[in-house]
Structure formats: structure tokens, C-alpha cells
BATORVO-106166 format. One line per field, with one value per residue: x, y, z of N, C-alpha, C in turn; residue number from 0; residue in one letter. Coordinates in Angstrom, 1 decimal, always signed. Example, Ala and Ser with C-alpha at 12.3 -4.5 7.8 and 13.67 -1.06 7.14 Angstrom:
2
npx = +13.2 / +12.8
npy = -5.7 / -2.2
npz = +7.8 / +7.1
capx = +12.3 / +13.7
capy = -4.5 / -1.1
capz = +7.8 / +7.1
cpx = +13.2 / +12.9
cpy = -3.3 / +0.0
cpz = +7.8 / +7.9
i = 0 / 1
aa = a / s
***
This chain:
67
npx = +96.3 / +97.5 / +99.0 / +100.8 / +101.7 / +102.7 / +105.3 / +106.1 / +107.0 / +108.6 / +111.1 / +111.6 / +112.1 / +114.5 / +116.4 / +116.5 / +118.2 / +120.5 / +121.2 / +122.5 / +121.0 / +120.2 / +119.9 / +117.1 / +115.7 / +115.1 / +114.6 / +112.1 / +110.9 / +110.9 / +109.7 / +107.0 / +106.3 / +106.2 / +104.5 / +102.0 / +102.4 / +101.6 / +99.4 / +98.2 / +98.5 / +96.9 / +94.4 / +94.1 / +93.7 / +91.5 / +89.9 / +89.6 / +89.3 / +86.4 / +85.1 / +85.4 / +83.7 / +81.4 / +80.9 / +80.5 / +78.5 / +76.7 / +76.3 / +75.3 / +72.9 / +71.9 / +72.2 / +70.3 / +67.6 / +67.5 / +69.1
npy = +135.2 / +137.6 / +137.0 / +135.8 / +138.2 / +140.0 / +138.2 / +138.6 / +141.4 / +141.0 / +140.2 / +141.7 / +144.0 / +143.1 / +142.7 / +145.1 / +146.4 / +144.5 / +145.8 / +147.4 / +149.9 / +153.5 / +152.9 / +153.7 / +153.4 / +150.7 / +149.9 / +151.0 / +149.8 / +146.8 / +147.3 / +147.7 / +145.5 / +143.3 / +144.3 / +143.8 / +141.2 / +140.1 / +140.9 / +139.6 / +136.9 / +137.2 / +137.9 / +134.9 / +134.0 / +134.7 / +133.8 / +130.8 / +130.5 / +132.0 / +129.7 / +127.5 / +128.3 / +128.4 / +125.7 / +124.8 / +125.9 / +124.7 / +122.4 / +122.2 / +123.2 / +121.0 / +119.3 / +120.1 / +120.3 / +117.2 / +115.2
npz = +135.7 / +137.0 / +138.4 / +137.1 / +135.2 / +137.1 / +137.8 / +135.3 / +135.4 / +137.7 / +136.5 / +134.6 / +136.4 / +137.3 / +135.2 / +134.2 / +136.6 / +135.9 / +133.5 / +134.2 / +134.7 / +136.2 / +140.3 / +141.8 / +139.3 / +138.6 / +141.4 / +141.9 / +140.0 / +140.8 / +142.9 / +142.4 / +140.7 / +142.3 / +143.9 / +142.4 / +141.5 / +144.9 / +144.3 / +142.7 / +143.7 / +146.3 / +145.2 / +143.9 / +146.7 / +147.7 / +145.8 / +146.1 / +149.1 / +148.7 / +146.8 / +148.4 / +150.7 / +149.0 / +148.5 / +151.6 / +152.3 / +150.3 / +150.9 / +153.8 / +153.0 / +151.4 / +152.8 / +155.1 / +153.6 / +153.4 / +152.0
capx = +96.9 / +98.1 / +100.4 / +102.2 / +102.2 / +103.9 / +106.3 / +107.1 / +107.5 / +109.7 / +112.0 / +111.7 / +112.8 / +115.8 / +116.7 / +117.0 / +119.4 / +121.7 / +121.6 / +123.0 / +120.3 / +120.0 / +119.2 / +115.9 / +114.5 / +114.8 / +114.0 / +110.9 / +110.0 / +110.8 / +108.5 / +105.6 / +106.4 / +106.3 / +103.2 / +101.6 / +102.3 / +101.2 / +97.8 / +97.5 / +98.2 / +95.6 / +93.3 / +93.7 / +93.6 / +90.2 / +89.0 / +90.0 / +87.8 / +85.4 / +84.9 / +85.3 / +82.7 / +80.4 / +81.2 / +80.2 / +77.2 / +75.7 / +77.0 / +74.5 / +71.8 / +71.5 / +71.8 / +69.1 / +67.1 / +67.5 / +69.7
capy = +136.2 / +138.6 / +136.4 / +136.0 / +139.5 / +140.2 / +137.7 / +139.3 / +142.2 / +141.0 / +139.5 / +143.3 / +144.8 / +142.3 / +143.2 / +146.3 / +146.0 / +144.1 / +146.5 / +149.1 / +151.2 / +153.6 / +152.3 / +154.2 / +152.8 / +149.3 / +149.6 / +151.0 / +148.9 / +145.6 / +147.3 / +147.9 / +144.2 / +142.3 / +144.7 / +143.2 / +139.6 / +140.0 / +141.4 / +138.0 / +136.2 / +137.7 / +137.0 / +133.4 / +133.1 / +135.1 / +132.9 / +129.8 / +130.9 / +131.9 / +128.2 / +126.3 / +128.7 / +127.9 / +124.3 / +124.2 / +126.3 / +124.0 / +120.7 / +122.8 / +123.6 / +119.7 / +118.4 / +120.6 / +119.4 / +116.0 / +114.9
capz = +134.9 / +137.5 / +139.2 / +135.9 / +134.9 / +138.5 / +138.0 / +134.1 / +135.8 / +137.8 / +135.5 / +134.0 / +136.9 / +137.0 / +133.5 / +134.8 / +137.1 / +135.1 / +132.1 / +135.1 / +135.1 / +138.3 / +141.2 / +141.9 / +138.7 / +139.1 / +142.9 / +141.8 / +139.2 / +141.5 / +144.2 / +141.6 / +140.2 / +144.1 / +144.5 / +141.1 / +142.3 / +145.3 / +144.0 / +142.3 / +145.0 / +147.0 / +144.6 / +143.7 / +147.5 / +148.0 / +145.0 / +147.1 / +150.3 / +147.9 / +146.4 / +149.9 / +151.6 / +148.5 / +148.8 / +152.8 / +152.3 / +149.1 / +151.8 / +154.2 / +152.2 / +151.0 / +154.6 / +155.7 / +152.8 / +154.5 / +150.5
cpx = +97.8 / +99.6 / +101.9 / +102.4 / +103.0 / +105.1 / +107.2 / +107.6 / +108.9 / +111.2 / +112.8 / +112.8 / +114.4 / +116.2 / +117.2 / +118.1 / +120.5 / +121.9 / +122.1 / +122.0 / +120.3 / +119.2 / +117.9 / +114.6 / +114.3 / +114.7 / +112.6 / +110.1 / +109.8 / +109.4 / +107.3 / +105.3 / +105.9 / +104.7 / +102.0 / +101.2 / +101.6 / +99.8 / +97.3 / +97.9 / +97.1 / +94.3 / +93.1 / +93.7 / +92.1 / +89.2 / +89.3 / +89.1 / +87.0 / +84.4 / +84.7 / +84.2 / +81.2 / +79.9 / +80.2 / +79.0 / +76.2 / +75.6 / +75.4 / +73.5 / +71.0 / +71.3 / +70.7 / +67.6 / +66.6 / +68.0 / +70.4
cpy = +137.2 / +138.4 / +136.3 / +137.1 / +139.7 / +139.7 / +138.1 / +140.3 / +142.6 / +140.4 / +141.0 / +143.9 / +144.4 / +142.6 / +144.4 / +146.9 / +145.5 / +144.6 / +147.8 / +150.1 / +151.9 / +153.3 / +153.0 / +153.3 / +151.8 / +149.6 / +149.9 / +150.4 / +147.4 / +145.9 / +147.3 / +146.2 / +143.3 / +143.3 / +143.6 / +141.7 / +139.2 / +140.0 / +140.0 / +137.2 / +136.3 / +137.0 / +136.2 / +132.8 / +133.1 / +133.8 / +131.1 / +129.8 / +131.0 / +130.2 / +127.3 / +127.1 / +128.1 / +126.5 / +123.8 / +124.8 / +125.5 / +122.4 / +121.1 / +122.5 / +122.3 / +119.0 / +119.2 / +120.0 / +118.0 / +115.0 / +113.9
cpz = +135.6 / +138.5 / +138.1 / +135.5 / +136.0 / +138.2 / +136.6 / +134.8 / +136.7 / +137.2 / +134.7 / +134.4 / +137.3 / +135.8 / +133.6 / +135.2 / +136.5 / +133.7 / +132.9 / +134.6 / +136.5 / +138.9 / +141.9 / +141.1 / +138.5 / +140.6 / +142.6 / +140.7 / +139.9 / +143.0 / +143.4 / +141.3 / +141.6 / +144.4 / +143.4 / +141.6 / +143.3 / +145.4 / +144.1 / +143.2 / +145.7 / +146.2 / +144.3 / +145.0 / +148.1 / +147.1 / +145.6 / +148.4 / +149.8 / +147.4 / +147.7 / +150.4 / +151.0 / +148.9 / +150.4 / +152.5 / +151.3 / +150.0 / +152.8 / +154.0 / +152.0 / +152.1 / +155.4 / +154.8 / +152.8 / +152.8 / +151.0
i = 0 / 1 / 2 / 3 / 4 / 5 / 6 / 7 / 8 / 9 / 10 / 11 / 12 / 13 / 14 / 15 / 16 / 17 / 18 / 19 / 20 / 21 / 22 / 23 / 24 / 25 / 26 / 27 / 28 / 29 / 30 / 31 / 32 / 33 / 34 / 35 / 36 / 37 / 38 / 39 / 40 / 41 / 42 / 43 / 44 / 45 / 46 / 47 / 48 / 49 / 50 / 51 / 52 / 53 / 54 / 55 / 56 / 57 / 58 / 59 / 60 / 61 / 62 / 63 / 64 / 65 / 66
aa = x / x / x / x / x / x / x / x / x / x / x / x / x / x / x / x / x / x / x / x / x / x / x / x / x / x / x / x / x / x / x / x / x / x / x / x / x / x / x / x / x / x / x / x / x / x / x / x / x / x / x / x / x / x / x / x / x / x / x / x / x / x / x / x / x / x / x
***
């Protein structure tokens, strides 16, 4: 969800831009937007390590187990 809100955002702050607004307020709506996105990024990559760490430690768990 946050990668796509980022990416409406930036679409926003493009819209912006091309309706000539000043250049302040689209630069700082594109920097808030590219921060947004990146958030989600981050997070669907934390949730990515997250899942693989589980993954090796449940692989672990069962091979100590002698499964």
C-alpha cells in the first residue's frame, strides 16, 4: 500500500508541475512523494528478510529435530 501511495504521490507532484505551479511546491511535494515510496520500499524489503530468516530458522529447527 505504501509503495502505491508513493507512486500516487508522485504522479501528484507531476501534475503539479505541469499545471505551472511554483517551483518550491512541486519540488516539495516530489521530495515528500520519493520519500513515501521509498518508505515502502524499505518495507516490503524488511518483510522479505523477515520471511527468508523465518524460513532458515523453521529449516533449522526441523533439522535439529532430526525431521
Amino acid at each position: 500500500m505504501v509503495i502505491g501511495f508513493g507512486t500516487c504521490l508522485v504522479q501528484w507532484a507531476s501534475g503539479l508541475k505541469n499545471d505551472g505551479e511554483p517551483t518550491a511546491k512541486w519540488v516539495a511535494a516530489g521530495t515528500l512523494a520519493l520519500g513515501v515510496f521509498n518508505g515502502g520500499v524499505c518495507l516490503f524489503g524488511r518483510g522479505v528478510v523477515e520471511n527468508v530468516l523465518y524460513q532458515v530458522r523453521e529449516k533449522d529447527a526441523a533439522e535439529a529435530k532430526g525431521e
